[in-house]
C-alpha positions in Angstrom: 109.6 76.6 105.5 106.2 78.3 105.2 103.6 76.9 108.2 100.8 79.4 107.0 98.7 79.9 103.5 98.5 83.1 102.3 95.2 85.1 103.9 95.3 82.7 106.3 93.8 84.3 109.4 96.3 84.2 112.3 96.7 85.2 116.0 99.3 86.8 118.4 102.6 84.6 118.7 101.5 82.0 116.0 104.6 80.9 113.7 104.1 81.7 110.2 107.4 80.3 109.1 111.3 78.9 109.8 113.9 79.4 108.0 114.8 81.9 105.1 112.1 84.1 105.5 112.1 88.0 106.5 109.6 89.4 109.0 107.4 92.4 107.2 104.9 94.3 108.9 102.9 92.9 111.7 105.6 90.2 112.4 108.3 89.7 114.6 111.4 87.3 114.5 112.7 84.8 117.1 115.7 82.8 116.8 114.5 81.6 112.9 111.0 82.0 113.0 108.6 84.6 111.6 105.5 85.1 114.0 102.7 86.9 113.7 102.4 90.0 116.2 98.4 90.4 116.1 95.5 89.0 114.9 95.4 89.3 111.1 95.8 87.8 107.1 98.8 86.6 106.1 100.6 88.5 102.9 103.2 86.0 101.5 105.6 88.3 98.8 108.3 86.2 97.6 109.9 85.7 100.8 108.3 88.6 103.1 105.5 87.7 105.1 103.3 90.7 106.5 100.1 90.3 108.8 97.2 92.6 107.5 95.5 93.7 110.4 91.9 92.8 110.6 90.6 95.3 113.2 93.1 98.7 113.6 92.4 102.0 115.2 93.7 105.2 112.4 96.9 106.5 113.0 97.0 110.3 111.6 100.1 111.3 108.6 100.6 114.0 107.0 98.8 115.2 103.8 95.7 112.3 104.7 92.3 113.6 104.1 89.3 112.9 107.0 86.5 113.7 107.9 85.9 115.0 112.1 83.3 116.0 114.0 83.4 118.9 116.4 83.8 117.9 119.8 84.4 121.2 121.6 85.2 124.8 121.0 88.1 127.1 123.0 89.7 130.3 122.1 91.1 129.7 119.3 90.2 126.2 118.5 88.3 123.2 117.0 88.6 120.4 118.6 87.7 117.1 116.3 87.2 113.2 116.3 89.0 111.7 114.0 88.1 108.7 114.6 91.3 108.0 116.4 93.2 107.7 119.4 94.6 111.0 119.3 92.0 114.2 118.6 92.5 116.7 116.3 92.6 120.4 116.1 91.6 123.2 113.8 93.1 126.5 114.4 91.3 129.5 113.9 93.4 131.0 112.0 93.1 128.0 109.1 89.6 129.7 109.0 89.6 133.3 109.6 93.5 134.0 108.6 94.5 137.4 111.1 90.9 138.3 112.1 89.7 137.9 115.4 86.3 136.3 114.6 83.5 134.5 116.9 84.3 130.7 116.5 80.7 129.7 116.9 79.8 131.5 114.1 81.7 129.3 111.8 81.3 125.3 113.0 79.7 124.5 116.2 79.9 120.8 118.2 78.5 118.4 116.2 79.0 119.6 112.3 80.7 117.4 110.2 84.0 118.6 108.5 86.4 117.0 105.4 89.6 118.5 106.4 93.5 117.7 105.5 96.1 116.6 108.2 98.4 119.7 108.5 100.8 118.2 110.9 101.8 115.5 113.5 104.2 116.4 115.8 106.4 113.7 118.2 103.4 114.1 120.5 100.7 113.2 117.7 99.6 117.0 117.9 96.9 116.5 115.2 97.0 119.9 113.4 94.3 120.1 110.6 93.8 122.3 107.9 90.7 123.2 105.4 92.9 124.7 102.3 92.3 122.6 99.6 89.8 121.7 96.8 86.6 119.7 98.2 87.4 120.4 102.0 84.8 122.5 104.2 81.7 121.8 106.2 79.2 118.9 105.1 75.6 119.8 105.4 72.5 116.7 106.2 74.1 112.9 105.0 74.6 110.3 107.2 78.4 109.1 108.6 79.4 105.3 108.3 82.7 104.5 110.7 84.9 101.5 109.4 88.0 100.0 110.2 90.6 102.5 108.3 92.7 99.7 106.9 89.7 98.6 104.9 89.4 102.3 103.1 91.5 100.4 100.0 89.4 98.3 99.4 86.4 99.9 99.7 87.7 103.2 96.8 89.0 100.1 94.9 91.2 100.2 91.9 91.0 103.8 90.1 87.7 104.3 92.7 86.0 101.8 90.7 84.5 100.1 93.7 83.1 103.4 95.1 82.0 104.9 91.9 79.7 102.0 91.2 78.1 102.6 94.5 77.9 106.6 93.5 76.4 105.6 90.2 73.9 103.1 91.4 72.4 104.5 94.2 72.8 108.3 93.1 74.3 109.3 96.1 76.9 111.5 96.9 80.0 109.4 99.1 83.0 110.6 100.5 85.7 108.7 102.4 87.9 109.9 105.1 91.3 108.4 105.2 90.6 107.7 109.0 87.6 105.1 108.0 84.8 107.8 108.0 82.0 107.3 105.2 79.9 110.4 104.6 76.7 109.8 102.4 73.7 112.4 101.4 70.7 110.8 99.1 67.4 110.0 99.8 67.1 108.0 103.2 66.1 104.6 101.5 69.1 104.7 98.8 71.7 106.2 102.2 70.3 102.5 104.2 71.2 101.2 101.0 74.9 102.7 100.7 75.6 101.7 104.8 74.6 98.0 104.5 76.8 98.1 101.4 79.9 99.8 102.7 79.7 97.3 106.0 80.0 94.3 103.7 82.5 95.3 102.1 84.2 96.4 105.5 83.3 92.5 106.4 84.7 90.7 103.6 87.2 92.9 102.5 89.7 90.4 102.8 87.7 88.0 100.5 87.9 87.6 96.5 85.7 88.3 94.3 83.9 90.9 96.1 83.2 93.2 93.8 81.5 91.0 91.7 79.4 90.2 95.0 78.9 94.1 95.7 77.8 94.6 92.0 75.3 91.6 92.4 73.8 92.8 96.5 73.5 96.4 94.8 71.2 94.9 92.2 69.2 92.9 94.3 69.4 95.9 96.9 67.7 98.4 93.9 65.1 95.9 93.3 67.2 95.0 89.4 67.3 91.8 89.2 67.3 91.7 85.7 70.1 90.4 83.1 73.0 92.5 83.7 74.4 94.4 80.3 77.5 93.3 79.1 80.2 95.4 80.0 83.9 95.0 80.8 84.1 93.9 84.5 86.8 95.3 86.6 90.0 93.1 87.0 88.9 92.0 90.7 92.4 90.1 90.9 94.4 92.6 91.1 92.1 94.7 93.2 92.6 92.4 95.7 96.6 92.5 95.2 96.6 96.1 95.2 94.3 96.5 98.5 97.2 94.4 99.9 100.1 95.9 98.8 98.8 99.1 100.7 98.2 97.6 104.0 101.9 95.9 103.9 103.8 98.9 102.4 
């Protein structure tokens, strides 16, 4: 028997359900009951129920893209946050190759990097790389952190959510796997693109949100005028695909 609605919001040790149901992620099982591990939304898929975290610190895998910022500088070494419990490291030689080359001539503390994760060892050794179309230092733009498990939702389906913010405000927006927003445009449209990308970070759980985002970045750009006709994103399953990836 099901106790719970789907996108319920739940809490530690709470009983989603008895009987013949199987325990996904964010659940555990005790004697015949599914209960929820953390504080979360219910997934309901046939008969798997998963809690969606609402708050969750980034957990590094191979191949992710993110963007760090240099935190410190040794030998033979860049040392990054990654917005995560475990920091992450650039070896020189993803830079220079063989040559034996001044560090601080390259990135110094503070700059902004969009790099790929190279490898996580049993430790969580973060080893990140900068071979790869797109990757490099980032020059001016501001950096937006949000929780990484709302990153889905704010690309959307196809990147349709984040390439009607590109196309509204004109601003160049790039999102780090590990829940770091970059943005570079003029400084009104960049406030414009933050108190976006928070609301969606807010009600990401929430339907019909794009519509919503569509609407704020209108009212935002000072258009409140009738809105052209054009075909309007199917916000359903944007939603169901935003949760598929947080219970996979």
């Amino acid at each position: 028997m099901l106790l719970v609605e789907d996108k319920q919001i739940v809490v530690p040790g709470e009983i989603l359900a008895e009987g013949d149901y199987h325990s996904g992620r964010g659940t555990f099982t005790e004697e015949d009951k599914v209960c929820s591990s953390l504080v979360g939304l219910v997934a309901v898929r046939d008969k798997k129920i998963s809690v969606i975290p609402l708050q969750s610190k980034y957990i590094p895998k191979r191949g992710d893209v993110v963007i760090g910022k240099v935190s410190d500088i040794r030998f033979s070494m860049w040392n990054l946050d990654i917005n995560s419990p475990y920091s992450g490291i650039l070896p020189a030689a993803e830079v220079f190759g063989k040559e034996k080359r001044d560090l601080n001539r390259a990135f110094n503390v503070g700059d902004v990097l969009f790099l790929r994760v190279v490898d996580v060892d049993e430790v969580k050794k973060v080893k990140l790389g900068l071979k790869g179309r797109g990757l490099g230092k980032f020059r001016g733009g501001i950096l937006i952190n949000i929780t990484p498990t709302k990153v889905p939702r704010l690309i959307g389906k196809k990147g349709s959510m984040i390439n009607m913010i590109k196309d509204q405000t004109r601003c160049e927006v790039v999102v780090g796997q590990n829940g770091v927003v970059w943005v570079k445009g003029k400084p009104e449209m960049e406030r414009i693109v933050q108190k976006v990308v928070k609301t969606i970070e807010e009600e990401a759980h929430t339907s019909g949100l794009t519509d919503r985002i569509r609407d704020m970045l209108l009212e935002l750009l000072g258009e409140k005028t009738e809105k052209p006709e054009t075909e309007k994103p199917d916000t359903k399953d944007e939603e169901d695909e935003y949760e598929e990836k947080l219970i996979q």
